[in-house]
C-alpha positions in Angstrom: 85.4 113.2 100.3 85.4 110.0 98.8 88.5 108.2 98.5 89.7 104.9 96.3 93.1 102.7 97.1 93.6 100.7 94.3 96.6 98.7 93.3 97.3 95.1 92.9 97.5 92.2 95.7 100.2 92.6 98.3 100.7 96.8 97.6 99.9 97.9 101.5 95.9 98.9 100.5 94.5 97.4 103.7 97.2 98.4 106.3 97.8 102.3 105.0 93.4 102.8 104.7 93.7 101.3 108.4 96.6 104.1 109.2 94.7 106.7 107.4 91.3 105.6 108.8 92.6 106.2 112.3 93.8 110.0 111.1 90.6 111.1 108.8 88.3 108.8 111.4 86.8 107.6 108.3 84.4 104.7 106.8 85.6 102.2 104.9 84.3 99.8 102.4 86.2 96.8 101.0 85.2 95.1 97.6 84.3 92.6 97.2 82.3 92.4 100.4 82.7 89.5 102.5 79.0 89.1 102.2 79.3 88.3 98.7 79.6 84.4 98.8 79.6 83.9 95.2 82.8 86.5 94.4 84.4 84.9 97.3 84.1 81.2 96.0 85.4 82.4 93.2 88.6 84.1 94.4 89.2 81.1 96.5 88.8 78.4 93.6 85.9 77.2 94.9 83.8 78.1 91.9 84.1 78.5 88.1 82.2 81.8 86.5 81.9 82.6 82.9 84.1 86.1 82.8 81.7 88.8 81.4 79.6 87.5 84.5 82.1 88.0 86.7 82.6 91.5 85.7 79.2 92.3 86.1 78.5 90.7 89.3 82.3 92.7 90.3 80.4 95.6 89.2 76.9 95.0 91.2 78.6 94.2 94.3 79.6 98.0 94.3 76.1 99.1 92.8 75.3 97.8 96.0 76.8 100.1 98.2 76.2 103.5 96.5 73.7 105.0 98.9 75.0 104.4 101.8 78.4 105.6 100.9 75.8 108.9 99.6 75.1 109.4 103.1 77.8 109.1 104.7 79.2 112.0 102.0 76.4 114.0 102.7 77.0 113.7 106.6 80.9 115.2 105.5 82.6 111.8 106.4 86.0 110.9 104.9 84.8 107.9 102.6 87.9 105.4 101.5 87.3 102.6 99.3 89.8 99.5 99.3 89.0 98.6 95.7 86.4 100.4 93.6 85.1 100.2 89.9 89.3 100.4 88.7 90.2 97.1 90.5 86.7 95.7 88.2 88.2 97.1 85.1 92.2 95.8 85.9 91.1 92.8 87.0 88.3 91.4 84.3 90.3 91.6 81.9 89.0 88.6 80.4 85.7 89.7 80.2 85.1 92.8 78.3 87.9 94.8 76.2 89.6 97.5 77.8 87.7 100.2 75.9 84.0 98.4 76.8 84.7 97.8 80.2 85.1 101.6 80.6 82.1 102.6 78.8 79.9 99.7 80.9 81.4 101.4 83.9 80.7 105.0 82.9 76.9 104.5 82.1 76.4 102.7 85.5 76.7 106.3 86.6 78.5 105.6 89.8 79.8 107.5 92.3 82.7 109.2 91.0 85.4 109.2 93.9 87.6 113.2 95.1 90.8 110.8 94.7 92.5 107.8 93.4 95.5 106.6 95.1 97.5 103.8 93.1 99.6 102.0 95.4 102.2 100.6 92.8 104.4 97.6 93.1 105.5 95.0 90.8 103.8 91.5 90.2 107.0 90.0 92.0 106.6 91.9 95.2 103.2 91.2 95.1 103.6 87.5 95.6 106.6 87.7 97.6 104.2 89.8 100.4 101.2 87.9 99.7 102.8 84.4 99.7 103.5 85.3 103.6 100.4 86.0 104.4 98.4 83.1 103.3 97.0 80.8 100.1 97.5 82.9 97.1 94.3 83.3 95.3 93.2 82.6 91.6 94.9 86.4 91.1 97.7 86.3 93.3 99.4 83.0 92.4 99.4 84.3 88.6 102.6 86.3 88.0 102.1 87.1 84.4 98.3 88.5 84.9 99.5 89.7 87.7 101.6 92.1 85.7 99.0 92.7 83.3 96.3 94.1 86.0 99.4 96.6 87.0 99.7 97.9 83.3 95.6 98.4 83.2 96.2 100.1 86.8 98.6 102.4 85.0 96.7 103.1 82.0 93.8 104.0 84.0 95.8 106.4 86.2 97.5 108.0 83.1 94.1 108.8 81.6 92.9 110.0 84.9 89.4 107.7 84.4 86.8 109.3 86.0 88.4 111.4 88.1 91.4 114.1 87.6 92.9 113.7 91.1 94.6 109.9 90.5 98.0 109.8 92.8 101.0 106.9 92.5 102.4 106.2 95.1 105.8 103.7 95.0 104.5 101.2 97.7 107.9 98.8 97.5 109.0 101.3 100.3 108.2 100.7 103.5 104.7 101.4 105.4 106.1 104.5 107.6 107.2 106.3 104.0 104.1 105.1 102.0 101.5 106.6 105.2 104.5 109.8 105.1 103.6 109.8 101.3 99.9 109.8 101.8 99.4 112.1 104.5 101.6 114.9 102.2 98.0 114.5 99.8 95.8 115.5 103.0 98.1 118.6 103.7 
């Protein structure tokens, strides 16, 4: 089963997929990879990149990874994915319209996850959590787009792209009702 978290910075992606990784004994891939210099020199405002580049190189970054998260599907291993093709789409918005950075995603023919959970929160929660954790990034320190990747989340999961199994989940609460949420869609 292959499994997406998506949401903005600060909604509780990495520390529920590490509670629900323990339950499902699951593999998990996080995008961008760490071993994606370039993405990260971005994030961290080391490096300037023109956007529809960005988008792309978003995009290949997860191209990447597609057989081996085939075989580990194939082997009937849980898959979850801490940012997938949605985050690309939220998150570019820059680069492509809404409308063509769907149809450049849809002819990539990727992987197509079993579920998409939403972890929602607003953009001032998101830096509130973030801010005491470390440097915000390019994304995090940005309230307004900040708020505009969370309406793109929310289209996307309205439409159900790609997949008819999207789930929101209200991740302002805290992380024992968010996991109690989550494990109600394994059950």
């Amino acid at each position: 089963m292959l499994i997406v978290f998506e949401g903005i910075d600060g909604c509780g992606k990495e520390t529920q997929i590490k509670l629900l990784k323990e339950k499902l004994g699951a593999v998990v891939l996080k995008y961008p990879t760490k071993n994606n210099r370039t993405l990260n020199d971005y994030l961290e405002k080391k490096i300037s990149i023109d956007p529809k580049a960005l988008f792309l190189l978003f995009l290949d970054d997860i191209t990447e990874d597609q057989k081996s998260i085939k075989k580990a599907l194939a082997e009937n291993k849980y898959v979850i994915l801490d940012r997938y093709i949605f985050s690309t789409i939220a998150y570019e918005l820059d680069s492509f319209s809404y409308s063509e950075a769907k149809q450049i995603v849809e002819k990539k023919n990727l992987l197509k996850p079993d579920m998409v959970i939403l972890l929602d929160i607003d953009e001032k929660t998101s830096q509130e959590r973030k801010s005491k954790q470390k440097k915000l990034d390019r994304y995090e320190e940005n309230a307004e787009y900040l708020k505009k990747v969370r309406n793109v989340f929310l289209k996307l999961f309205e439409e159900r792209f790609l997949t008819p199994s999207w789930h929101k989940i209200d991740a302002r609460k805290d992380i024992a009702s968010v996991q109690a949420d989550l494990v109600q869609l394994f059950m």
